[in-house]
C-alpha positions in Angstrom: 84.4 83.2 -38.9 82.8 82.2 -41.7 84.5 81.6 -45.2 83.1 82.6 -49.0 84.6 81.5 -52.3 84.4 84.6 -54.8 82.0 84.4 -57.5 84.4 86.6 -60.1 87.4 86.1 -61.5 90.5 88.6 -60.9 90.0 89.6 -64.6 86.4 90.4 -64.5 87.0 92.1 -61.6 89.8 94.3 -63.0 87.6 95.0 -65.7 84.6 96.1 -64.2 86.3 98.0 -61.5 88.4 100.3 -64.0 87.0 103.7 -64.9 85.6 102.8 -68.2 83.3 100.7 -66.6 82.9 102.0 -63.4 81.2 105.6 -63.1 81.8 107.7 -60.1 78.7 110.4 -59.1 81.3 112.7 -56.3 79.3 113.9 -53.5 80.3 116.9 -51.4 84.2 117.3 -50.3 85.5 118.6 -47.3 85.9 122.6 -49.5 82.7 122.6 -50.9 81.8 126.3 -50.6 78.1 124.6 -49.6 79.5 123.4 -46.1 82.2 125.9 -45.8 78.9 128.2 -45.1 77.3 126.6 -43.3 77.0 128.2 -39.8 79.2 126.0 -37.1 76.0 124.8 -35.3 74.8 122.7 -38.6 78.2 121.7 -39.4 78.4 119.8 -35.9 75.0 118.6 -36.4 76.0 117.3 -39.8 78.6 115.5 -38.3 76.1 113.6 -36.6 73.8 112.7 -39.2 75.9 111.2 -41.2 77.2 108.6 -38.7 73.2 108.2 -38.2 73.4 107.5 -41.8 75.9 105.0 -41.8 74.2 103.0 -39.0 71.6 102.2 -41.3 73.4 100.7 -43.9 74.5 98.1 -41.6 70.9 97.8 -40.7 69.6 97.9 -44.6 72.6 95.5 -45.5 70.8 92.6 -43.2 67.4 93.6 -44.6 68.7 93.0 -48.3 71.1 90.0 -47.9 71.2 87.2 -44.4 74.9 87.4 -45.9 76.3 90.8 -46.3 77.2 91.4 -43.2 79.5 87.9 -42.6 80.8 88.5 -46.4 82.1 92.3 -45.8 84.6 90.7 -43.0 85.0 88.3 -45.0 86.7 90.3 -47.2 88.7 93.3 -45.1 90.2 90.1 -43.1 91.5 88.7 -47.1 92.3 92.1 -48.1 94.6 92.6 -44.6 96.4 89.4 -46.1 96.8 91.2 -49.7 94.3 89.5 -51.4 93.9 91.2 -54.9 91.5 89.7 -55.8 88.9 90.7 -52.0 90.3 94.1 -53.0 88.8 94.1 -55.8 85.4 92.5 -55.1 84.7 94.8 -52.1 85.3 97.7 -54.5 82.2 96.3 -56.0 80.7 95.4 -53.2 80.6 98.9 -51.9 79.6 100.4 -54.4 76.3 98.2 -54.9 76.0 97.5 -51.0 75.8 94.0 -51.1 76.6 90.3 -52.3 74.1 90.8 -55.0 73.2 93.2 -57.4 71.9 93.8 -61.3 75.0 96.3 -63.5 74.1 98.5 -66.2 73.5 95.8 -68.7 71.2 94.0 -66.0 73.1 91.6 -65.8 73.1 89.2 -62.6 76.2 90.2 -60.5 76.6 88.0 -57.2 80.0 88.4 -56.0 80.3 85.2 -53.6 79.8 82.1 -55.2 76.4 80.5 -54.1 74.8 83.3 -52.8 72.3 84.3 -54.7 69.4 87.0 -54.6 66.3 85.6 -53.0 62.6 86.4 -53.6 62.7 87.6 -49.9 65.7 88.8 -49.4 67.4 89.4 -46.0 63.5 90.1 -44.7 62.2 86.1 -44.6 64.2 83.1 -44.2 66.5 82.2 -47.3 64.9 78.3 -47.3 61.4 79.8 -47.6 59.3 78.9 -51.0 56.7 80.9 -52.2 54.1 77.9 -51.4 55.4 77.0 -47.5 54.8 80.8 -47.0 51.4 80.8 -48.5 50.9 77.5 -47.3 52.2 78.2 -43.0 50.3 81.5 -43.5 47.1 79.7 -44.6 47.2 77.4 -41.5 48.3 79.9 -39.0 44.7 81.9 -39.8 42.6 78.9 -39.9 44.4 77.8 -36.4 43.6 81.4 -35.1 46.8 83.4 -34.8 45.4 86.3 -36.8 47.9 88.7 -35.0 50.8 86.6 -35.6 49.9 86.2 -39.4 49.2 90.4 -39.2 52.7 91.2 -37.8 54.3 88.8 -40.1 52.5 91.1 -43.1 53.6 94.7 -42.0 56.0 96.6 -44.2 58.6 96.6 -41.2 59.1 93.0 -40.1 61.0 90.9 -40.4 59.8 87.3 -40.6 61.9 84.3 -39.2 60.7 80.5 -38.2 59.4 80.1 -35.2 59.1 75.5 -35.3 56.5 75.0 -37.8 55.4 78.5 -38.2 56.7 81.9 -39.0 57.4 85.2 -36.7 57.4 88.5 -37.3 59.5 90.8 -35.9 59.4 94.7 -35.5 62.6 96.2 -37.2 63.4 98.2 -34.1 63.2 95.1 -31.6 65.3 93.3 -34.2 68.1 95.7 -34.3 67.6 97.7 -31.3 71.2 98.6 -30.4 71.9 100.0 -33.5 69.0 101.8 -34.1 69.0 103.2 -30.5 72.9 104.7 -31.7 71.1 106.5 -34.4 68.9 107.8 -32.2 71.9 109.5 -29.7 73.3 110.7 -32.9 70.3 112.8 -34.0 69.2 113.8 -30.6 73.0 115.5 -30.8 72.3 116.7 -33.9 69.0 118.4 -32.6 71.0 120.3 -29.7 73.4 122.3 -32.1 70.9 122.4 -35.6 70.4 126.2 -35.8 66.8 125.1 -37.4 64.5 124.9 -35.0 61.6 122.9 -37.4 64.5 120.4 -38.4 65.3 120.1 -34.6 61.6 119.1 -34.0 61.7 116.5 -36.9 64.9 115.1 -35.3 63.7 114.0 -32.0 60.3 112.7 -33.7 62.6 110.6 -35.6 64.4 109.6 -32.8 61.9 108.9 -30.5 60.7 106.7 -33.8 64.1 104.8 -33.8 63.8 104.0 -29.7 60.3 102.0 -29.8 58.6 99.8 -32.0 55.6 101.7 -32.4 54.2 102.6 -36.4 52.6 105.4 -34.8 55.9 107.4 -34.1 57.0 106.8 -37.6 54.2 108.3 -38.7 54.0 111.7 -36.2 58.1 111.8 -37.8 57.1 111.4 -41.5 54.6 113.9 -41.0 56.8 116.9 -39.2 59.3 115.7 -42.2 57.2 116.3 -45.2 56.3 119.7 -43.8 60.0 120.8 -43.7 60.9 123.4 -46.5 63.4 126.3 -45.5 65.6 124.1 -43.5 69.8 124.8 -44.4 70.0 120.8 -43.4 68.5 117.0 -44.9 68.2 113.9 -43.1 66.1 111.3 -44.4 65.0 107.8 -43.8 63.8 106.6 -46.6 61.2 103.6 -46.7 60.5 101.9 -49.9 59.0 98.2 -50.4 60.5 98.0 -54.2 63.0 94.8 -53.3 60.6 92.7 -51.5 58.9 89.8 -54.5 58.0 87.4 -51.7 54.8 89.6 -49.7 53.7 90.6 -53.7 52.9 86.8 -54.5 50.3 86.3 -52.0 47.7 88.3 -54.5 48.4 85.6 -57.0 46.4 83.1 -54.6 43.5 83.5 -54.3 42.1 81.6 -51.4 44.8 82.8 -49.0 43.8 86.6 -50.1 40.0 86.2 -49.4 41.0 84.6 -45.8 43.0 87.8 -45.5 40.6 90.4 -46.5 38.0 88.4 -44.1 40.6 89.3 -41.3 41.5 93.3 -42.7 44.6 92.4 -43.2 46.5 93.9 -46.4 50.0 91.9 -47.4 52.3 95.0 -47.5 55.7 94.3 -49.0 58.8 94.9 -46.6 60.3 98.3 -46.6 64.4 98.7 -47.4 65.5 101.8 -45.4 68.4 104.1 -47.4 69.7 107.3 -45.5 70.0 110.9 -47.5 72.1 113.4 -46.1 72.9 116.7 -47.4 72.8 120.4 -47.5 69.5 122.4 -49.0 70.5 124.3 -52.0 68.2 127.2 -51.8 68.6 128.8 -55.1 67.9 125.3 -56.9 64.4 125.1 -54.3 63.2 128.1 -55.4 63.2 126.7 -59.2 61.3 123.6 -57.7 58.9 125.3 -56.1 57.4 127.0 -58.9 55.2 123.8 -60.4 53.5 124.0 -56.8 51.1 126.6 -57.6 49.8 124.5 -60.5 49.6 121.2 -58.6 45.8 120.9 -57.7 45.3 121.9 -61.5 46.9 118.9 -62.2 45.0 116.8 -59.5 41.6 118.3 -61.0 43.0 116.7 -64.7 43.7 113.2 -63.6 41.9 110.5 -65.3 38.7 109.7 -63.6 39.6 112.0 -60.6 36.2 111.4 -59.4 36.6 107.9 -58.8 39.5 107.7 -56.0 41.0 110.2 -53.5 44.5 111.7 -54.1 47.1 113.1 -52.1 47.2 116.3 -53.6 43.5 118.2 -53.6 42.1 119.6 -56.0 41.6 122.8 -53.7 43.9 124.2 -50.9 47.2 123.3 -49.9 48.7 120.5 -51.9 50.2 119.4 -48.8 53.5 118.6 -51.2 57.3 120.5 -50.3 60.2 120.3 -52.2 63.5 120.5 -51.8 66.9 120.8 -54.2 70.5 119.0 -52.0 73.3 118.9 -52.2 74.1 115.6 -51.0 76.9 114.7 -48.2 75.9 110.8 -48.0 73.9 108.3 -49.4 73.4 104.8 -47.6 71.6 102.0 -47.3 68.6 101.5 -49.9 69.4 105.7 -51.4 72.8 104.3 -52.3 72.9 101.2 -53.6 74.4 101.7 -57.3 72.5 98.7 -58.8 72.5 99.8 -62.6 71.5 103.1 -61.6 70.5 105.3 -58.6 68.0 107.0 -57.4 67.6 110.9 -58.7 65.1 112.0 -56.4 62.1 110.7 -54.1 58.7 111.3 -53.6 58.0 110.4 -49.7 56.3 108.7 -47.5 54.5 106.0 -49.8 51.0 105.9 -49.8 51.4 102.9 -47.7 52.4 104.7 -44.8 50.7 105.7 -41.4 51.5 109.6 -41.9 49.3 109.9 -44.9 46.1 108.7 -42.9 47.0 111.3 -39.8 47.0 114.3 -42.6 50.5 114.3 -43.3 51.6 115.3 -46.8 54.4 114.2 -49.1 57.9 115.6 -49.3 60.1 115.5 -52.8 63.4 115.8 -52.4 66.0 116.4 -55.4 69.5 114.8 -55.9 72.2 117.3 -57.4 75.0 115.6 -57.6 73.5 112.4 -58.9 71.6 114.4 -61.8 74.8 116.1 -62.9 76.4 115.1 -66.1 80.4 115.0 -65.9 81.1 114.1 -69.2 79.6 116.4 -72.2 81.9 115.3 -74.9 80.3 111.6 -74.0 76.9 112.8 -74.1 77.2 115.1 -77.4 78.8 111.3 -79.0 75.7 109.9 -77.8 73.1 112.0 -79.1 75.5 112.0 -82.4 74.7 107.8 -82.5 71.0 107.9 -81.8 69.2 111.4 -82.4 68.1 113.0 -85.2 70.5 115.9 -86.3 67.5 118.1 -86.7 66.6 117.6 -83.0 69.6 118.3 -81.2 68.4 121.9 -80.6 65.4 120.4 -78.2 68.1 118.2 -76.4 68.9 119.7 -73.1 70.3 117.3 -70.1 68.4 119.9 -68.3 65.0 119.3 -69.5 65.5 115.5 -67.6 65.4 117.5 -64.4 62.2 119.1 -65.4 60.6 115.5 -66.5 61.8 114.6 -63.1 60.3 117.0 -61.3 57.0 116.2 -63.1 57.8 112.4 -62.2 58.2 112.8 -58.6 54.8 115.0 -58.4 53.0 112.2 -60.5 53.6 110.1 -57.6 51.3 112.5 -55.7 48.3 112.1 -57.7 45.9 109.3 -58.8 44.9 106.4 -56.4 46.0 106.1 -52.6 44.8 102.7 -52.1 44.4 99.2 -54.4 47.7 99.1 -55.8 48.9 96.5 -52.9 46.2 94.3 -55.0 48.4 94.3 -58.0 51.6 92.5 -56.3 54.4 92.0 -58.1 53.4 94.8 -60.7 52.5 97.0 -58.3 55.2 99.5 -58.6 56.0 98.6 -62.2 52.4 100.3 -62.6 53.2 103.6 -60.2 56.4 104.1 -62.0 54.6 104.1 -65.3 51.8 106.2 -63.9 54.8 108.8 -62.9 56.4 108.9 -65.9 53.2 109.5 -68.1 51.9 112.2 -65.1 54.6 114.3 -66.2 54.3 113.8 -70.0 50.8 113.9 -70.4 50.3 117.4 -69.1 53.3 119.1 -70.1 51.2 120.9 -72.7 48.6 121.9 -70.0 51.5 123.3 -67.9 53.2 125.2 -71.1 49.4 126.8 -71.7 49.6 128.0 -68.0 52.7 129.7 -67.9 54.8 127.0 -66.5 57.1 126.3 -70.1 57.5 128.3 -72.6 57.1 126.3 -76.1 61.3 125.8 -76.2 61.0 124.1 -72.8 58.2 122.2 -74.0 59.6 120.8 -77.2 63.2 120.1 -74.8 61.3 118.2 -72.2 59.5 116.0 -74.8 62.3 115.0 -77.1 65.0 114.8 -73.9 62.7 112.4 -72.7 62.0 110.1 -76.1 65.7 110.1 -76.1 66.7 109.3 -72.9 64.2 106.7 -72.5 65.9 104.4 -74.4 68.1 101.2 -72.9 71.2 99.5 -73.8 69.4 95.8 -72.6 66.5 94.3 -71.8 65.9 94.4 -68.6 64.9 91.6 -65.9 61.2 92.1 -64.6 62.5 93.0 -61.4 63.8 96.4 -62.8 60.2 98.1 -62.0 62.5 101.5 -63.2 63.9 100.0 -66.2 60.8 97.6 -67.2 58.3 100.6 -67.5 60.7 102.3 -69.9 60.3 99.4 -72.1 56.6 99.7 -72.1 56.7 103.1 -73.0 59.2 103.0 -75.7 56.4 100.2 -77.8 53.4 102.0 -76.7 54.7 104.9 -78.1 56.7 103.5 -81.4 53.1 101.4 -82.2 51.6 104.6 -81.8 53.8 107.1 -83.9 55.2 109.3 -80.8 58.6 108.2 -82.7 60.2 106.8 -85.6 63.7 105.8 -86.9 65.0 107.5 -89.4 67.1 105.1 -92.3 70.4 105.2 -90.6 69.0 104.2 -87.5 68.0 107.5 -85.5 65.1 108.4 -83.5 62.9 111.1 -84.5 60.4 112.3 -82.1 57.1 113.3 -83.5 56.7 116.0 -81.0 52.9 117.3 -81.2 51.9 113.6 -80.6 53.5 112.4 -77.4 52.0 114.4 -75.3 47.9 112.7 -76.7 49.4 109.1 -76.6 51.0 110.0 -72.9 47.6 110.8 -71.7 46.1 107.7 -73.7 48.7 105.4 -71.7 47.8 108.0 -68.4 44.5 106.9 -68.6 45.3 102.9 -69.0 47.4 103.0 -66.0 44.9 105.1 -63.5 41.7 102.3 -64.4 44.1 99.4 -63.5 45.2 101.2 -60.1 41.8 102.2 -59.4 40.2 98.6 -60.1 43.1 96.5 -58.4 42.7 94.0 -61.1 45.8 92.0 -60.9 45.1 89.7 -63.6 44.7 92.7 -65.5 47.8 94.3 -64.5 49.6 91.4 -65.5 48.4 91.3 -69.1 48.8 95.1 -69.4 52.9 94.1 -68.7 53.2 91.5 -70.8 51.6 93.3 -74.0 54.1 96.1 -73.5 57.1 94.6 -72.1 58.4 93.5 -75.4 61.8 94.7 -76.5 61.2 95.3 -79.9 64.0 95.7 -83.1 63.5 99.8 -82.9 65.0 99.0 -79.0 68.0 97.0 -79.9 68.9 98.8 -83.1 69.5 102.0 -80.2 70.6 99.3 -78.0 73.5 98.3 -80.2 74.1 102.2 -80.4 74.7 102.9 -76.9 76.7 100.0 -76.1 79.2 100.8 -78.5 79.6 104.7 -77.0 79.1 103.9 -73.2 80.9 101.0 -71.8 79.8 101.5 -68.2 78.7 98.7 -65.7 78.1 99.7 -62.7 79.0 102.2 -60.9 79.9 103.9 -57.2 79.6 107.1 -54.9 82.6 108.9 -53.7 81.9 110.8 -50.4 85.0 112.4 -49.4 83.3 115.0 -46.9 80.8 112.1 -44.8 84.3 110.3 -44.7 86.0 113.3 -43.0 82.9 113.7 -40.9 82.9 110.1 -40.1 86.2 110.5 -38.5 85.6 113.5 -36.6 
């Protein structure tokens, strides 16, 4: 059994543990009225999926960290011997699912002393530089092991040493047992779902989980994104944002072109979360009512002509939505690592579903957009907003921006971002964010806003935008808000008013937004990563504006990090 020396002291620890510092977003309870409705059918099946759920994270927590695993018995064996002190850390550890994480100030946290975050996380071999990888991958094409080299580059592998060369290894082969148990648990969950589209999706996805074969991924992303009136969710979700080891091969050159010569694209390694939870119906039929205008907005994309999207222009947008209420998130959804995730826009454009016709799915988090604390946000908006604008502030109005977010992802270029590597999804955030700003005004002349709701979004979203650090470049969420926050301020979308508030010049963010639209798009469509990179580092500059606000919000909101309380998947756990 293997031993770890903790990284934090027992006064730290106290500290960021205690509820000033530590927000809790509560997930459903066992007398939710939400499952108390549900018909007894889907309450068995739920039962089900969450233990599903909760496989994963044991599978995601080897993907993200070679030590998670050893460290978590690590610390229930010190805690058994009353170890404040392991009590403590695995608080922490829980809540951001691992060794290693970034808190609220993004700040490094690494709980066990010498264990730190790697470029390739759990997914390649924690002695592995940048240059051997580049270097063994080089030699393994010119000696002819193409298909070695093209296993070792698929978003589900991962890679190990195999003597002087590297291996790639099919996620399901490496953790068959476990995913085969998630498998038995949805098949059960199929036999008593009273929804007979969900049931279908079920045993795709388990059929996915029992053989290593990308093509039954895709068949189950595709059933997925089609599912709408279901009472039930159950996702695996598949995202390549943690992976900075496959994103550095673009930066050489040589080993690219001997790539590109065999078709093969570097695709960073996908993290796998699991979303469980209960459709709100009354919150989906809000959501659904942008999806009328959604091939308007594909026809107004900058140079539209140019690429091929996944919404068209004509016809069905292919795109569902859904409001939950969630019962779990694990795994990659649940990861508190200065913040967590609000919603997702699903399968990436990466993925085998999209070339087989399969649309995207966008799925809404309620408990996770909900603000507990008014009082704290009224003291906010007291330290950092105009007085003359609090009318237009609505928490709200966020949702709506988010909703415009998650449908950005939809539109613009399906392919030549994996060019741009380590910016890659700095870029697509940005291109999200700015989707949903820069036609707010087109979707207020159609009906979709009236001019209130068009002033709230705006100024909600100047306001909320700001930071209370710099973050690291890793933070593709946090880094883009940065770029924003000086495109705009250089451009006069805001100013600060002499005592240190922002005022939002409303009639001009929504012309700069499509100015900054427009920036984004050409970089995605010409794969330029050079380009990319210098586009970053002009606006990822935290300017004086930032940390005057900065100052402001770390006086009002001391929180770190922060956790999910799931009293009803624990119930159901047990069950």
């Amino acid at each position: 059994m293997r031993e770890f020396e903790f990284n934090l002291p027992v006064e730290e620890l106290e500290k960021r543990t205690h509820k000033d510092y530590l927000v809790t977003k509560k997930m459903l309870t066992p007398d939710a009225k939400e499952y108390l409705e549900l018909a007894d059918g889907d309450k068995e099946a739920l039962k089900h999926l969450v233990k599903a759920a909760y496989i994963l994270e044991k599978i995601n927590m080897q993907i993200d960290c070679h030590e998670n695993l050893e460290f978590k018995a690590f610390l229930e064996r010190e805690i058994k011997k009353g170890n404040r002190q392991a009590k403590l850390t695995k608080i922490l550890f829980d809540a951001q699912k691992g060794i290693n994480a970034i808190d609220n100030m993004s700040t490094i946290i690494n709980l066990a002393k010498g264990i730190e975050t790697k470029a390739g996380k759990g997914v390649y071999p924690n002695d592995l530089s940048k240059e051997e990888f580049h270097s063994i991958l080089s030699r393994m094409l010119d000696s002819g092991e193409v298909e070695a080299v093209r296993k070792i580059l698929t978003q589900r592998s991962v890679v190990e040493r195999d003597g002087v060369n590297l291996i790639g290894i099919d996620y399901i082969d490496k953790w068959a047992q476990d995913f085969a148990l998630m498998a038995d648990e949805l098949e059960k969950a199929a036999e008593t779902s009273t929804n007979a589209d969900f049931n279908e999706y079920l045993k795709l996805q388990a059929a996915a989980l029992r053989k290593a074969d990308p093509m039954l991924d895709a068949y189950a992303d595709k059933k997925w994104a089609t599912l709408q009136d279901t009472p039930l969710e159950f996702t695996i979700t598949r995202e390549n944002y943690e992976d900075e080891m496959t994103g550095t091969i673009v930066e050489n050159a040589e080993l690219s072109e001997k790539l590109k010569a065999h078709g093969i694209s570097p695709i960073p390694k996908d993290f796998l979360g699991g979303r469980v939870g209960i459709v709100n119906k009354k919150g989906t039929e809000a959501l659904m009512a942008i999806k009328q205008y959604l091939p308007t907005l594909a026809q107004n994309m900058p140079y539209n002509n140019e690429y091929t999207q996944n919404i068209s222009t004509s016809g069905d947008a292919k795109q569902t939505m859904v409001d939950v209420d969630l019962v779990a998130v694990t795994g990659d959804v649940g990861e508190f690592r200065g913040g967590i995730t609000l919603a997702e826009n699903l399968p990436n454009d990466d993925k085998l579903s999209l070339t087989i016709g399969g649309g995207r799915r966008n799925v809404y988090h309620r408990q996770i957009r909900f603000i507990s604390d008014m009082k704290k946000l009224q003291e906010r908006l007291d330290e950092i907003l105009d007085k003359d604008q609090h009318q237009f502030y609505l928490d709200e109005a966020d949702h709506w921006f988010t909703i415009g977010h998650e449908n950005a992802h939809s539109l613009g270029p399906r392919e030549g971002s994996e060019k741009l590597g380590k910016y890659r999804n700095i870029i697509e955030e940005n291109k999200a964010d700015m989707g949903s700003l820069a036609f707010v005004d087109l979707l207020t002349e159609l009906g979709m806003y009236t001019e209130e709701q068009r002033k709230q979004i705006i100024v909600t979203t100047i306001a909320d935008n700001f930071l209370k650090s710099k973050p690291t470049l890793s933070q593709a969420h946090r880094v883009r808000t940065v770029m924003q926050n000086k495109y705009f301020a250089e451009r006069g979308a805001y100013d600060l008013t002499a005592d240190g508030k922002i005022h939002v010049n409303i009639d001009k963010v929504v012309p700069i937004a499509k100015e900054m639209l427009s920036e984004i798009v050409r970089i995605q469509i010409d794969g330029d990563f050079a380009r990319a990179e210098q586009y970053v580092t002009d606006n990822f500059v935290w300017t004086e504006n930032m940390e005057i606000i900065a100052k402001k919000l770390q006086k009002i909101n001391k929180t770190l990090n922060g956790q999910v309380e799931s009293k009803l998947a624990e119930k159901l756990l047990n069950e």
